[in-house]
C-alpha positions as CSV (number, residue, x, y, z in Angstrom):
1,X,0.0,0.0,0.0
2,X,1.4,3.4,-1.2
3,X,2.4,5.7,1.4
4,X,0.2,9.0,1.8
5,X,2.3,12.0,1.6
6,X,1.9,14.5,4.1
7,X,-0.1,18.2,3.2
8,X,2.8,21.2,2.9
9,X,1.2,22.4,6.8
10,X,1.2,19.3,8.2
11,X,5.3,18.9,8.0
12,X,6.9,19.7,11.4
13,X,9.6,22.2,11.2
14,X,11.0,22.2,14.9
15,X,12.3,24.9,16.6
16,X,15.0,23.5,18.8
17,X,17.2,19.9,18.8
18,X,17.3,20.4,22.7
19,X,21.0,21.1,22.4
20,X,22.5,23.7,24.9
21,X,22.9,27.7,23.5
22,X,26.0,27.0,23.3
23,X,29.2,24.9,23.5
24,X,30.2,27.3,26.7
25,X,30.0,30.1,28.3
26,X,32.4,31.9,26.4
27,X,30.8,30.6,22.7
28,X,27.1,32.2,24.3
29,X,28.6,35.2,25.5
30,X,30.6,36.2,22.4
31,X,26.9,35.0,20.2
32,X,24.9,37.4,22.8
33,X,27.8,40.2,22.2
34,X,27.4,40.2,18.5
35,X,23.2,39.7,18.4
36,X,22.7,42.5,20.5
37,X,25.4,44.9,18.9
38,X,23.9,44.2,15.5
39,X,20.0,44.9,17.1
40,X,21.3,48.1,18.7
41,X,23.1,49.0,15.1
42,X,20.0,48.9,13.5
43,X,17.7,49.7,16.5
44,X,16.0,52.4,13.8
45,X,16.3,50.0,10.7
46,X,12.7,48.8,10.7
47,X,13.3,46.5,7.6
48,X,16.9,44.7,9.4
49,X,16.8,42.1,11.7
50,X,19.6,40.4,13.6
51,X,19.3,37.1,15.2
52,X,21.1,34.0,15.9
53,X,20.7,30.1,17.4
54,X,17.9,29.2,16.0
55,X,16.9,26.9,13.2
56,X,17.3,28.6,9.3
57,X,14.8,26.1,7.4
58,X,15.9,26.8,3.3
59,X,14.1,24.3,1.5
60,X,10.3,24.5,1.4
61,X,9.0,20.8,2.8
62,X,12.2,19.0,3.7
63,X,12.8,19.6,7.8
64,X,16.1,17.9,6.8
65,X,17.5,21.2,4.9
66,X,18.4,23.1,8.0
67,X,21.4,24.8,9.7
68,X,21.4,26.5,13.0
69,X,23.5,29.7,12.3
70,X,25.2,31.3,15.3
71,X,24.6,35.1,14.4
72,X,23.0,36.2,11.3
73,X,21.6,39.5,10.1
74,X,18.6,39.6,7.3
75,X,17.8,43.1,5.2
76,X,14.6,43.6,4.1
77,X,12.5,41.7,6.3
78,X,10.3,42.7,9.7
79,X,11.6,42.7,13.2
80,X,9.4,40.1,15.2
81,X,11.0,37.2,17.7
82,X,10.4,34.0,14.8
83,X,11.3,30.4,16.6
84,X,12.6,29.6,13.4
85,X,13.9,31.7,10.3
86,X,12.5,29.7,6.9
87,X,13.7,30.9,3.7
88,X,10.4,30.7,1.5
89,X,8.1,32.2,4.0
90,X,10.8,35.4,4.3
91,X,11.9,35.7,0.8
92,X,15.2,36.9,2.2
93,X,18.5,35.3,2.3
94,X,20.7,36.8,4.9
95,X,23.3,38.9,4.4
96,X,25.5,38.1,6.9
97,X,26.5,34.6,9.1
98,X,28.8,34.8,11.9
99,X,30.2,31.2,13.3
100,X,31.5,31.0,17.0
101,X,33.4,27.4,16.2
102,X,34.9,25.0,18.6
103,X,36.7,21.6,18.6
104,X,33.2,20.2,18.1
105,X,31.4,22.7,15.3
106,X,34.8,23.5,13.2
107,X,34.6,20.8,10.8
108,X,30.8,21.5,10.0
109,X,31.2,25.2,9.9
110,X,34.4,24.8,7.7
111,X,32.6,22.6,5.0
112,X,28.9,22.0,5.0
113,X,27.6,25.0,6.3
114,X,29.9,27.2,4.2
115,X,28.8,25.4,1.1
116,X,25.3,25.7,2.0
117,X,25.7,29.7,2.9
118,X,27.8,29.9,-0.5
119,X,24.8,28.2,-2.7
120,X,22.2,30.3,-0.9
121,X,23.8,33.5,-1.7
122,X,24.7,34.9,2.0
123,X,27.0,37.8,1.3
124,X,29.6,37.2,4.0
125,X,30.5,34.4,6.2
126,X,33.0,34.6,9.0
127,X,34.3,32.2,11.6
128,X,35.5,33.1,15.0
129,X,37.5,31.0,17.3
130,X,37.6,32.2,20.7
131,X,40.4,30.4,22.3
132,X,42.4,30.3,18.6
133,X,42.6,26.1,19.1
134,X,41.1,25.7,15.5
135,X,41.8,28.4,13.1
136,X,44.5,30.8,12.4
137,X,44.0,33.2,11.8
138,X,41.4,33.0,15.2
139,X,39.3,35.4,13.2
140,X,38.3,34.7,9.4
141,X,36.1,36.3,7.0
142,X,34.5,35.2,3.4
143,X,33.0,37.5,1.0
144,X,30.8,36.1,-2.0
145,X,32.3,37.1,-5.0
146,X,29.9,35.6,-8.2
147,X,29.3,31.8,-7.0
148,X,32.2,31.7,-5.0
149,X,33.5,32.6,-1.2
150,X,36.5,34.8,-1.6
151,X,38.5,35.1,1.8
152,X,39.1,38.5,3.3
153,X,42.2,40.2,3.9
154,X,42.7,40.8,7.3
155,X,44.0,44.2,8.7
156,X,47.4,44.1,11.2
157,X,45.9,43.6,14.2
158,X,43.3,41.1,12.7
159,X,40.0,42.7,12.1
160,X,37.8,42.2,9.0
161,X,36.1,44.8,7.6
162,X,32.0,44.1,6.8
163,X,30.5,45.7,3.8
164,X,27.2,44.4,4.7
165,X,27.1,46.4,7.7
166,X,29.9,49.0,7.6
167,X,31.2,47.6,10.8
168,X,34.8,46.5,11.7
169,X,35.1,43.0,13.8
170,X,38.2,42.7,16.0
171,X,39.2,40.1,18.2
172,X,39.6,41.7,21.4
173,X,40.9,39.1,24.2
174,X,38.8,36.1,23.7
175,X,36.0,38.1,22.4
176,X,35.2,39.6,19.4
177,X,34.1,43.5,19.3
178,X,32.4,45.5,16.6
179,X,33.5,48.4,15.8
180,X,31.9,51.7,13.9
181,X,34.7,53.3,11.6
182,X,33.2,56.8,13.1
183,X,31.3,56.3,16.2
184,X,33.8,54.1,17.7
185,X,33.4,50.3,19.3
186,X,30.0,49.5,20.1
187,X,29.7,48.5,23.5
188,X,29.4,44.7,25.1
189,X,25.8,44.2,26.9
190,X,27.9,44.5,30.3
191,X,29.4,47.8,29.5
192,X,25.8,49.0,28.0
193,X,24.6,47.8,31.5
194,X,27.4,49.3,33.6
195,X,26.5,52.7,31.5
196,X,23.4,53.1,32.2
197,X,23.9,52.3,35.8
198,X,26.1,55.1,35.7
199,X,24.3,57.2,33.9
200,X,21.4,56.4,36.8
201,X,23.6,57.0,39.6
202,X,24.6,60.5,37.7
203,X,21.2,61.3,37.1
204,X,20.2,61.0,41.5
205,X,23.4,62.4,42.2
206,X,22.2,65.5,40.0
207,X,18.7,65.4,41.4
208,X,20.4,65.0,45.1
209,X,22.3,68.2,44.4
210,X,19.6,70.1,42.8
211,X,16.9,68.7,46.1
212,X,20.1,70.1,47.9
213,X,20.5,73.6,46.4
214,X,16.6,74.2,46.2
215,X,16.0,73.6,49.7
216,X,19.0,76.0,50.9
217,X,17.4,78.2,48.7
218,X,14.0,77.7,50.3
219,X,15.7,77.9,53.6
220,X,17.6,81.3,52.9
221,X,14.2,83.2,51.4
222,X,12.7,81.6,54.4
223,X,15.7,83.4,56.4
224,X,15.2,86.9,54.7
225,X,11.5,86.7,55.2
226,X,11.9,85.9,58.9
227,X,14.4,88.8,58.8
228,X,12.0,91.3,56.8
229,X,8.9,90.7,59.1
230,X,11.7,91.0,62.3
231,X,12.8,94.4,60.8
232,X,9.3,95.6,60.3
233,X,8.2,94.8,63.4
234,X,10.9,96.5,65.4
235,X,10.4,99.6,62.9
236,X,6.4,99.5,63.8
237,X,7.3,99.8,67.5
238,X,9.4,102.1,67.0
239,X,7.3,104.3,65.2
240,X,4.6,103.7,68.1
241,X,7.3,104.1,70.8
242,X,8.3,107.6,68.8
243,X,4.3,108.1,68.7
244,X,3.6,107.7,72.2
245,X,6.6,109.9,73.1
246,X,5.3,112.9,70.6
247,X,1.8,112.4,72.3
248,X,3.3,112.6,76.4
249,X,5.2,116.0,74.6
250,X,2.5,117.5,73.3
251,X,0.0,117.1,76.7
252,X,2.8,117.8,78.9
């Protein structure tokens, strides 16, 4: 008996192999780093969306043709949190793929996923090595050059320069920093954090000091009041003191 085949929405397309983040804490830092540096990049870009470690689906009805990109960014879609990016439902290959490889990833994200990334048209392709165990350089870029991934030259100090994004990516320790040509490096969530916290602790030391200098204010008008109304008072007896003593003159 012939098998029946399975309607288009009927085929499961799952969202997670229940397979940790990440290989460690490093690998999910450096992914977090990179996610929310490109999200803050284009915080204002409604049509670019950055995401990363979850299942890219590229082949309409075949759960099989999947990879689980580490970072990627996608132009001309919306911003929404998806489970799971599928090609033919977006319409939008992604422009960029960053890989966070290790001892157990390298080989895959050497061969099969840079051949699929190559035959699906993503623009550029790099690969990252934290500890520098697996590649060398630790930090290597491809760009897509007709059919074909063309490696990137790397500066002195080892930074790539992205065309799809205008950003710079340097390896910095065991961590991988993007940096604006203009603005500078963008910051790491932690230093975004420990900003803000300063900027907070700024803001009530400000508001402290401004508390501060409107109640000596208040106390100092309250000062010349009391002062006025002492004054006036002592010049009111006076003047009946001075009236008194005209009246005692004038009888006597």
């Amino acid at each position: 008996m012939a098998a029946i085949p399975l309607k288009r929405e009927e085929i499961e397309y799952p969202t997670s192999d229940g397979q940790p983040m990440a290989e460690t804490s490093l690998h999910r830092r450096i992914m977090t780093d990179l996610i929310r540096g490109l999200e803050d990049r284009y915080r204002e870009a409604p049509d670019v969306w950055a995401g990363g470690n979850l299942f890219f689906y590229f082949e309409q009805g075949r759960p099989q043709a999947v990879v689980a990109p580490d970072v990627l960014l996608v132009k001309g879609v919306q911003k929404w949190e998806r489970p799971t990016y599928k090609l033919w439902e977006e319409g939008r290959v992604p422009c960029l793929v960053v890989e966070v490889t290790s001892e157990h990833t390298r080989d895959e994200d050497l061969s099969k996923k840079k051949g699929i990334y190559r035959q699906l048209g993503v623009e550029e392709y790099f690969l990252f090595d934290p500890y520098g165990d697996y590649l060398e350089p630790r930090l290597q870029g491809q760009r897509l050059e007709g059919s074909r991934y063309v490696p990137m030259v790397p500066m002195p100090d080892g930074s790539l320069a992205s065309s799809t994004t205008g950003l710079i990516l340097r390896p910095e320790g065991e961590r991988l920093r993007l940096i604006d040509p203009v603005a500078g490096p963008l910051p790491w969530p932690e230093e975004m954090e420990a900003a803000q916290r300063a900027a907070e602790e700024r803001a009530l030391r400000e508001t402290a000091a401004r508390q501060a200098t409107e109640q000596q204010v208040r106390l100092e008008v309250a000062a010349r009041r009391a002062a006025e109304e002492r004054t006036r008072a002592l010049e009111e007896e006076l003047a009946h003191l001075r009236a008194e003593l005209d009246r005692k003159l004038r009888g006597g």
